[in-house]
N, C-alpha and C positions, 0 to 999 in steps of 0.2 A: 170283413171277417166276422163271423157268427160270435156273438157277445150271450152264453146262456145265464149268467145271471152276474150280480154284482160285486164289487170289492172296495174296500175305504182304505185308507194309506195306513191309520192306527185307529184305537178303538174309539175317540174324541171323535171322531171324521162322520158326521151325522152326514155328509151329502155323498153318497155312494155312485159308481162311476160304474157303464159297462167294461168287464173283465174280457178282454181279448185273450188269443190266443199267447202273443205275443208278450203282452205284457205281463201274462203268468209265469210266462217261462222266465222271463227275468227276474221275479220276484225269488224264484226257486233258484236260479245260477247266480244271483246278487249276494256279492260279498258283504250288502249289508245287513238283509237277512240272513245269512251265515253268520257273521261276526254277533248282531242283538240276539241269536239264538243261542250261541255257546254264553253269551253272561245271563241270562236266564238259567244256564245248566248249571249256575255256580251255586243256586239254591241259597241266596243270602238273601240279607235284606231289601236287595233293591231290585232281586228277578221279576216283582208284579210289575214295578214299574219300567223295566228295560219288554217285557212282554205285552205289556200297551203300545210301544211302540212300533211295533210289526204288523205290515200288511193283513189285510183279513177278507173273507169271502164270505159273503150271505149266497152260501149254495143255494137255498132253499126258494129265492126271492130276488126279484129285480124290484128295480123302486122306479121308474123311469123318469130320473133326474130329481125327485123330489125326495125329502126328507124319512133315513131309514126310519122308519115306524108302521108296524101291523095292519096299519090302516091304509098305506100306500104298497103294500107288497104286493106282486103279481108271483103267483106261483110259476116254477121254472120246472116240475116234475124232477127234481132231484134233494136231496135229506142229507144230512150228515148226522153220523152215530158218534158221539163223542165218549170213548171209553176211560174213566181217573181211575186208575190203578191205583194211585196213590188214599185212592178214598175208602178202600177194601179191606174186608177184615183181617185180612192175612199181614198186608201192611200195618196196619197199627198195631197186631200184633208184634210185629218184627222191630218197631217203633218201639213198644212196651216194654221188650225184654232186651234189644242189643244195640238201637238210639236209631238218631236219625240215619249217619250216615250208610248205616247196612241195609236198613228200611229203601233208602233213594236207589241204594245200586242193586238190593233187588228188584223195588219198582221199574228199573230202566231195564233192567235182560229181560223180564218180565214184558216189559212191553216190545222192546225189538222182537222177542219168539212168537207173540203173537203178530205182531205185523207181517213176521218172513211168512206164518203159516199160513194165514187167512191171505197170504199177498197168493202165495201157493193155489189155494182153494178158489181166489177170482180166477185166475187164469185158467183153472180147469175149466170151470162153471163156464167160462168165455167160449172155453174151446167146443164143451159140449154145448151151448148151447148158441152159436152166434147171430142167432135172426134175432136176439131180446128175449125177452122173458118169456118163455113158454112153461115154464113150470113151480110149482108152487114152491118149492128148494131151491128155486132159483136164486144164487146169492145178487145179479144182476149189477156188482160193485162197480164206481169208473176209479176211485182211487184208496187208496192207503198209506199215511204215514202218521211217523211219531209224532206227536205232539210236543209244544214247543218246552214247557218244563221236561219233556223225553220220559217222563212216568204214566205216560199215557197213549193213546191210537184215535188217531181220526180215519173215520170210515164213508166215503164217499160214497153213496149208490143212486139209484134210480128208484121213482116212488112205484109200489107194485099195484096192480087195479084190483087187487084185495082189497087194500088199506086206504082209510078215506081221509087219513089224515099223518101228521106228520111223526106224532104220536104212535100212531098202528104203525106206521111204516119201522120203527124205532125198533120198540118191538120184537116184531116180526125177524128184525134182521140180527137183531140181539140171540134170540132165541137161537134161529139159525147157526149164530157162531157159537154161543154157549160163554156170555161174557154179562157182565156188569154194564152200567151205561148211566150216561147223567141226564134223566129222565128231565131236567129242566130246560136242556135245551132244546126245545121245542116249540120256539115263537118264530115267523116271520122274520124278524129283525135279528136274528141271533146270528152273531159274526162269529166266525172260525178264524184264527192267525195260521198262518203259514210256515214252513219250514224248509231250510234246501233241501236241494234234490235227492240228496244222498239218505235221505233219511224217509223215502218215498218206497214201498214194496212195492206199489203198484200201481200204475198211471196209464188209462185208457184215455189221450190225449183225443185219438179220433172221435169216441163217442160223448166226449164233454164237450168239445167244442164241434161237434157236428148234429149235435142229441134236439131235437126241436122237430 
């Protein structure tokens, strides 16, 4: 089975493993990533630490068996756009004047609308365009879902032969959507956790695990 890039059990997990087909999908239909992801949404003291312990993807990079760090990544021609809502000025306004709890549950519709919409937007983009990227609009995404605190979007795509880095790529794809994005995650080694399925807009299974 075609392995495109890598995944570590929790964020401690320095030896990174190839990510199968198979064993993704378990991670997303796994009651236990369901279950660590609803006490993450409880927003208390101990969400950082129940959120270290969920699965995670270096879309970005395969380590081939050696230790996740910059210096051991092989590029996999795929990026993730990590968008915190919760980091945005609108939120801490909402923060400022009505607390936390109205700030989180706008940040959370806030992020499901953009998820449905952009989930929308890949599958056009797919439809118009299904040979890959032939166009500079191209959104060319393989997936979408909330993020594990749910105030936020992970945006899976393909790197464009515009952009000669992960950075541009970032960008680029930012731009295109018209969003916010946490311009730090942009290293090699940078791990993404995982979420169930249900909380997925959009999953191009064939071209993640066939994209090489």
């Amino acid at each position: 089975m075609n392995s495109p890039c890598d995944f570590v059990w929790k964020a401690r997990d320095n030896q990174p493993k190839p990510l199968t087909k198979e064993q993704f999908l378990s991670f997303l239909n796994g009651m236990d990533v369901k279950m660590t992801t609803e006490k993450v949404r409880l927003h208390d003291a101990q969400s950082e630490v129940y959120k270290i312990h969920l699965p995670a993807v270096t879309w970005q990079a395969r380590f081939g068996g050696k230790l996740r760090n910059d210096a051991n990544a092989k590029p996999t021609g795929m990026y993730c756009l990590d968008i915190d809502i919760h980091h945005e000025p609108e939120f801490k306004d909402i923060l400022a004047s009505s607390g936390k709890d109205a700030a989180i549950a706008w940040a959370e519709q806030e992020a499901r609308e953009r998820a449905e919409r952009w989930g929308r937007d890949a599958k056009m983009s797919s439809d118009l365009w299904p040979g890959g990227i032939t166009d500079d609009h191209d959104l060319d995404i393989l997936g979408i879902h909330i993020s594990p605190s749910g105030t936020g979007v992970h945006v899976i795509a393909c790197c464009h032969p515009s952009c000669n880095s992960i950075a541009e790529n970032q960008a680029r794809l930012a731009r295109l959507l018209g969003t916010s994005y946490d311009e730090v995650c942009k290293d090699w080694a940078r791990i993404f956790f995982l979420t169930p399925r249900e909380d997925w807009t959009y999953l191009d299974l064939d071209n993640i695990f066939g994209y090489e």
